[in-house]
C-alpha positions as CSV (number, residue, x, y, z in Angstrom):
1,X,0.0,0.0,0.0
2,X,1.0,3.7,-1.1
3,X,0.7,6.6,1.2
4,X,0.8,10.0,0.5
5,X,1.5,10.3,4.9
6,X,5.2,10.6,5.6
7,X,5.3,9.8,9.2
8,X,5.1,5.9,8.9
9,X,6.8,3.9,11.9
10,X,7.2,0.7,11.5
11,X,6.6,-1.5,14.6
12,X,5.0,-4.5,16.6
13,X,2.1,-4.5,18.7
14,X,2.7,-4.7,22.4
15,X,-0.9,-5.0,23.7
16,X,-4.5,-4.2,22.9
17,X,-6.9,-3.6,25.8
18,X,-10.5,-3.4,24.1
19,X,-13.1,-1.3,25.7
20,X,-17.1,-1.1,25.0
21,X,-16.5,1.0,21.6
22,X,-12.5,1.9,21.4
23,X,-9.5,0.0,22.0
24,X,-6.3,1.6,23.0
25,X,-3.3,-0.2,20.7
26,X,0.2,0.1,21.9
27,X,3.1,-0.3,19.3
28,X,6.5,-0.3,19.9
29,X,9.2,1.1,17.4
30,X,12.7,-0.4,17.0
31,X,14.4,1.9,19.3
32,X,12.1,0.5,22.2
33,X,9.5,3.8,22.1
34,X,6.0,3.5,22.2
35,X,3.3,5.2,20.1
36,X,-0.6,4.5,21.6
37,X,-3.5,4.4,19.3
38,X,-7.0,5.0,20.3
39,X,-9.4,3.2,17.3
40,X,-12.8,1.5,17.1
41,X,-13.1,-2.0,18.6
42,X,-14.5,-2.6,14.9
43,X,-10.8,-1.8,13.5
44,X,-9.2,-3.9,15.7
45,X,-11.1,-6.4,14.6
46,X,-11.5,-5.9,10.5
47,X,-7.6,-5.2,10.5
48,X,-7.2,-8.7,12.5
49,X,-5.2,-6.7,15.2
50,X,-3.0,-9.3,17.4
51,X,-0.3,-9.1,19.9
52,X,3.4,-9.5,18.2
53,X,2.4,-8.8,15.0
54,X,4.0,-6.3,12.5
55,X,2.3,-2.8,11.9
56,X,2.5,0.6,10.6
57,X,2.0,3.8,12.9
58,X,0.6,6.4,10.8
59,X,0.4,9.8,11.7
60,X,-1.3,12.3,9.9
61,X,-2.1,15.6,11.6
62,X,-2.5,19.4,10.6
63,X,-0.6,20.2,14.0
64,X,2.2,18.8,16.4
65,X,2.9,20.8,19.7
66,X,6.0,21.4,21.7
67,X,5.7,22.4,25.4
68,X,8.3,23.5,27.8
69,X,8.1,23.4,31.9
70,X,9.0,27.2,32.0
C-alpha cells in the first residue's frame, strides 16, 4: 500500500486492551519507544489486530505541539 503520509513507523504490537467501543493499541518502534492508538473495537477487529504482530503507525495531523516546563 502507497501513502501520501510521511510519518510511517514501523513497529510490533505490544498489547490491545479493548473497551465497549474503542480500543487503546500500543506499538512499539525499533528503538524501544511507544506510540498509543486509540481506534474503534471494529478496526481492531477488520484489521485482524494481534499481539506480536507487525504494523504501521501512521500519523497524519495538521498540528504537532511542543511544550516546555517554563
Amino acid at each position: 500500500m502507497r501513502l501520501s503520509a510521511r510519518n510511517q513507523l514501523a513497529g510490533t504490537v505490544q498489547s490491545i486492551k479493548e473497551g465497549v467501543i474503542t480500543a487503546e493499541v500500543v506499538v512499539k518502534l525499533a528503538g524501544g519507544e511507544e506510540i498509543v492508538a486509540v481506534i474503534t473495537v471494529e478496526s481492531v477487529h477488520g484489521l485482524g489486530l494481534k499481539v506480536g504482530e507487525p504494523v504501521r503507525a501512521i500519523i497524519k495531523s495538521t498540528e504537532v505541539l511542543i511544550a516546555t516546563e517554563a
